[in-house]
Rosetta silent file (secondary structure, phi, psi, omega in degrees, C-alpha in Angstrom):
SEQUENCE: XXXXXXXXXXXXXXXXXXXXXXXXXXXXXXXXXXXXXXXXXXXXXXXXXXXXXXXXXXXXXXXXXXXXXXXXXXXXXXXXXXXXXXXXXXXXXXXXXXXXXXXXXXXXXXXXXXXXXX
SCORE:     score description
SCORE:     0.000 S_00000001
   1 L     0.000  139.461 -165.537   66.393  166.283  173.388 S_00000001
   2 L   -95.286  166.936  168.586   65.792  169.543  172.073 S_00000001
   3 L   -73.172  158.669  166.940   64.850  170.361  168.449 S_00000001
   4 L   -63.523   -5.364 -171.032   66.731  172.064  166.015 S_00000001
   5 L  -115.252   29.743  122.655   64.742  175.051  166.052 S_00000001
   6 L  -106.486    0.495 -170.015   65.146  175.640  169.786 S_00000001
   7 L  -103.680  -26.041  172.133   68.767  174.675  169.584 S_00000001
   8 L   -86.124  -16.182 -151.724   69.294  177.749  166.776 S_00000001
   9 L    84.530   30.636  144.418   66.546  179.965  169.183 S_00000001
  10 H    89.020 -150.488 -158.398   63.543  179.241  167.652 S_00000001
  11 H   -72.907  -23.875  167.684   61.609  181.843  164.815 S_00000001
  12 H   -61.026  -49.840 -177.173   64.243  184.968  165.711 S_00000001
  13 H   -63.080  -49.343 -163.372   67.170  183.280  165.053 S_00000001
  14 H   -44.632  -56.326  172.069   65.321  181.203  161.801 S_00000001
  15 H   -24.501  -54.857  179.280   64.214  184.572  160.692 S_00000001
  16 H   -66.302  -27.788 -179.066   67.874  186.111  160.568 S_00000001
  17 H   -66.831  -40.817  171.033   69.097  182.819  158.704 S_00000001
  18 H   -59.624  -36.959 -179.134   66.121  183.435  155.931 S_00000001
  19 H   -67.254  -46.829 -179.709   67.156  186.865  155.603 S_00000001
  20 H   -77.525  -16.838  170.042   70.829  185.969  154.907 S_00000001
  21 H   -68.611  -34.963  173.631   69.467  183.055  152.775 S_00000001
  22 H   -79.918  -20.103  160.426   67.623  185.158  150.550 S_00000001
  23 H   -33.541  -52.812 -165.634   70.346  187.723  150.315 S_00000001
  24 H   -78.062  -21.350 -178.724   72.189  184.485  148.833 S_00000001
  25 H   -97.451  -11.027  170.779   69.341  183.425  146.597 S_00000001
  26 H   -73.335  -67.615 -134.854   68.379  187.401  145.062 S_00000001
  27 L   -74.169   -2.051 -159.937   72.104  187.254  144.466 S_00000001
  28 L  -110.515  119.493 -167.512   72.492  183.536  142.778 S_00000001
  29 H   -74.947  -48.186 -171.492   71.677  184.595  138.475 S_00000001
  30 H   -56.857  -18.568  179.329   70.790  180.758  138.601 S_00000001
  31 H  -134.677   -3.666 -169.272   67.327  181.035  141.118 S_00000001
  32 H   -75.906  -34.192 -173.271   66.904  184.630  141.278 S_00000001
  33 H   -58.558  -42.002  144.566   64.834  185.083  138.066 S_00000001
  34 H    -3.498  -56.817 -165.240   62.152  182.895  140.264 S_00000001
  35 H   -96.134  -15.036 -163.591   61.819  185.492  142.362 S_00000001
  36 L   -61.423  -23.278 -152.918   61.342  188.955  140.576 S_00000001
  37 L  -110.238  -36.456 -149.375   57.384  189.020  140.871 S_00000001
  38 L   -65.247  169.232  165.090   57.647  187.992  144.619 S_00000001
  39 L  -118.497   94.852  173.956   56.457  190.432  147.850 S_00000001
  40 L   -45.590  -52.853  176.295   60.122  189.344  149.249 S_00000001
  41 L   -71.677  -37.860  136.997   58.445  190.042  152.668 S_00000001
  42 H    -4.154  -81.769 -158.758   55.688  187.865  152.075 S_00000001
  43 H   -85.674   42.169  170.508   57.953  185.244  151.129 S_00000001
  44 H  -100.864  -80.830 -144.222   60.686  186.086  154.385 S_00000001
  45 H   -57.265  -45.054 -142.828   57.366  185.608  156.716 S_00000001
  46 H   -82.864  -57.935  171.385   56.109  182.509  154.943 S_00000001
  47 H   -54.506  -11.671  105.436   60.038  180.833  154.835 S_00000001
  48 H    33.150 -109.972 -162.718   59.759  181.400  158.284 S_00000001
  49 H   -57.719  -29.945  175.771   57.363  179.798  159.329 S_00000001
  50 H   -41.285  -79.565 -158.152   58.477  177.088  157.137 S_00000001
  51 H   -64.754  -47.710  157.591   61.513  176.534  157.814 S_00000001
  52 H   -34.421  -82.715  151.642   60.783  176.879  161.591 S_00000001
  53 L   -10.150  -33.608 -118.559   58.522  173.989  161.188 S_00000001
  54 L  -129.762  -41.943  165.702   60.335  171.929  159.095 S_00000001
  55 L   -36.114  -17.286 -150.073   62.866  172.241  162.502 S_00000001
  56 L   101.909  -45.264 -177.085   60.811  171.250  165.135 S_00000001
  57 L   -63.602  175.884 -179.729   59.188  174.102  165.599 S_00000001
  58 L   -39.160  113.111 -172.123   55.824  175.212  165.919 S_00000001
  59 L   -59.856   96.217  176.996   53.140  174.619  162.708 S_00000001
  60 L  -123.950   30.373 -153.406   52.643  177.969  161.821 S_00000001
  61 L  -117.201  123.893 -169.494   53.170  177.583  158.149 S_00000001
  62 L  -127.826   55.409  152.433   49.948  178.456  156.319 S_00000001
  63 L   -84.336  168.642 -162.388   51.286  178.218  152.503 S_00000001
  64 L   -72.141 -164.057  159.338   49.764  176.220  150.220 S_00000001
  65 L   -62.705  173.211 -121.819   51.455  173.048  149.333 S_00000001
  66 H  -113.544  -34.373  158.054   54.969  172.666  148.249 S_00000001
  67 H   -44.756  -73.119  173.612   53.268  170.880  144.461 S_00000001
  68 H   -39.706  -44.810 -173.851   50.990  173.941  144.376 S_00000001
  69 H   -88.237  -40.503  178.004   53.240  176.823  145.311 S_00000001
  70 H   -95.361   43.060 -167.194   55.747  175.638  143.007 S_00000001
  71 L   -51.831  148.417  167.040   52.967  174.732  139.969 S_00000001
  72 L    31.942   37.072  160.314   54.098  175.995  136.336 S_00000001
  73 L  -101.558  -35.914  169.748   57.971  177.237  138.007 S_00000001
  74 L    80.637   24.082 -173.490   59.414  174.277  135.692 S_00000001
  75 L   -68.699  131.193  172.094   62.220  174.102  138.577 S_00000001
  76 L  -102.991  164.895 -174.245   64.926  171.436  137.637 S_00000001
  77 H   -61.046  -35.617  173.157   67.562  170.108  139.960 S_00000001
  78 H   -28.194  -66.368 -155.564   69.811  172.778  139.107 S_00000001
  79 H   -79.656  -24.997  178.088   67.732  175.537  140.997 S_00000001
  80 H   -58.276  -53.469 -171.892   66.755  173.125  143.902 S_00000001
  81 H   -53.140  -23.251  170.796   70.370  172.162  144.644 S_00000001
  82 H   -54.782  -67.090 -177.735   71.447  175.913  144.337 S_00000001
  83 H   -38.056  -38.972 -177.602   68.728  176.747  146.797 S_00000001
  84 H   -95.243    8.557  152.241   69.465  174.001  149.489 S_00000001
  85 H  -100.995   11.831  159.147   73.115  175.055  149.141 S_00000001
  86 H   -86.020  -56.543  167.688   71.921  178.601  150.152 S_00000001
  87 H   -50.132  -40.147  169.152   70.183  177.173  153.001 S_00000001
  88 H   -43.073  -52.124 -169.624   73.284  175.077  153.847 S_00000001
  89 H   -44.212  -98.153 -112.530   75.433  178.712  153.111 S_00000001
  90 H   -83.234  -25.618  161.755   73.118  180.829  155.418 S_00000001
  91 H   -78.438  -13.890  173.973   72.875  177.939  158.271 S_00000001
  92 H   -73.649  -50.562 -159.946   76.832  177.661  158.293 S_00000001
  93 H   -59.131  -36.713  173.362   76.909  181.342  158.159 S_00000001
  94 L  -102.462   42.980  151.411   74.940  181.298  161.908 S_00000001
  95 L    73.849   -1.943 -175.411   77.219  178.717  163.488 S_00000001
  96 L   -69.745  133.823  171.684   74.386  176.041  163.138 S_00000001
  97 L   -37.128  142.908 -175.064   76.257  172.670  163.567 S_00000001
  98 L   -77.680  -15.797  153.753   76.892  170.476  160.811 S_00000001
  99 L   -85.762  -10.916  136.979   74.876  167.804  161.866 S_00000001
 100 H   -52.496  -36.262  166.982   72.146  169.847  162.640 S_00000001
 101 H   -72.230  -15.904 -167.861   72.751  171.234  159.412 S_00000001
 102 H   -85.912  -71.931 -177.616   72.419  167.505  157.495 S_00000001
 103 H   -17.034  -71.385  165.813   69.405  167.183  159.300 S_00000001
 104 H   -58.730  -21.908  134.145   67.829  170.028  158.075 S_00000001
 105 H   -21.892  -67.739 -169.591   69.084  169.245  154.574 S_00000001
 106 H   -47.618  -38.322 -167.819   67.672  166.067  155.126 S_00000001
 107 H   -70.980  -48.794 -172.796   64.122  167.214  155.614 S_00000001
 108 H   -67.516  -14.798 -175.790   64.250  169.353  152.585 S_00000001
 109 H   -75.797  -20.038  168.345   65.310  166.991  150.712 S_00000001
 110 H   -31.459  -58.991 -158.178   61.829  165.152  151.230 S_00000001
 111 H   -50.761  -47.176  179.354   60.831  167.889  149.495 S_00000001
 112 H   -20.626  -52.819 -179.297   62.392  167.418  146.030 S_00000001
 113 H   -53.369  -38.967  168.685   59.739  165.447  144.692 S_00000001
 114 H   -85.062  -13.003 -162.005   57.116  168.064  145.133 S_00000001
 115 H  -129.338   -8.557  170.079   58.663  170.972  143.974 S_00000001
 116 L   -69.577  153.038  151.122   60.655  169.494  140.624 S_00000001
 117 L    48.786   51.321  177.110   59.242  169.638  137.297 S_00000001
 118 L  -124.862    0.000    0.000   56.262  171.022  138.316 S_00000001
């Protein structure tokens, strides 16, 4: 059964979905401030690889850890749940399936734990 990240077309397609995700997250007043400091391509390449990963796809993601990278951001559920309703947004936006999309949801949601209040 293939993964989801050969089922969107692997790190080309993921790429264009990061790009329209961060469109949605510069543009969201609620997570954007996060970002002003960032090298946007930097973090395109790195959300990548991530997210490719995080897919099925290959491990090519060589950021630190998800505790580490977000260290002294103070992130609260507000700005996760905006963010994984950009990623929802920007996977809807490229036809990925809605159960493909929960999936992918799902995995980030692992995440929560690591990247709140830290």
């Amino acid at each position: 059964m293939p993964s989801i990240y050969e089922k969107v077309g692997g790190e080309p397609a993921i790429a264009k979905v990061v790009d329209y995700f961060y469109d949605l997250v510069l543009a969201d007043q609620t997570v954007s401030q996060f970002f002003e400091h960032t090298d946007m391509d930097k973090q395109r390449k790195h959300q990548t690889q991530f997210i490719s990963f995080a897919l099925g796809g290959p491990n090519q993601y060589t950021g630190g850890s998800m505790a580490k990278a977000h260290e002294g951001m103070h992130l609260e559920p507000v700005h996760f749940n905006a963010i994984v309703g950009h990623l929802r947004a920007a996977l809807a936006h490229y036809s990925v399936s809605e159960e493909d999309i929960s999936q992918a949801i799902e995995k980030v949601e692992t995440l929560r734990g690591d990247i709140l209040y830290k």
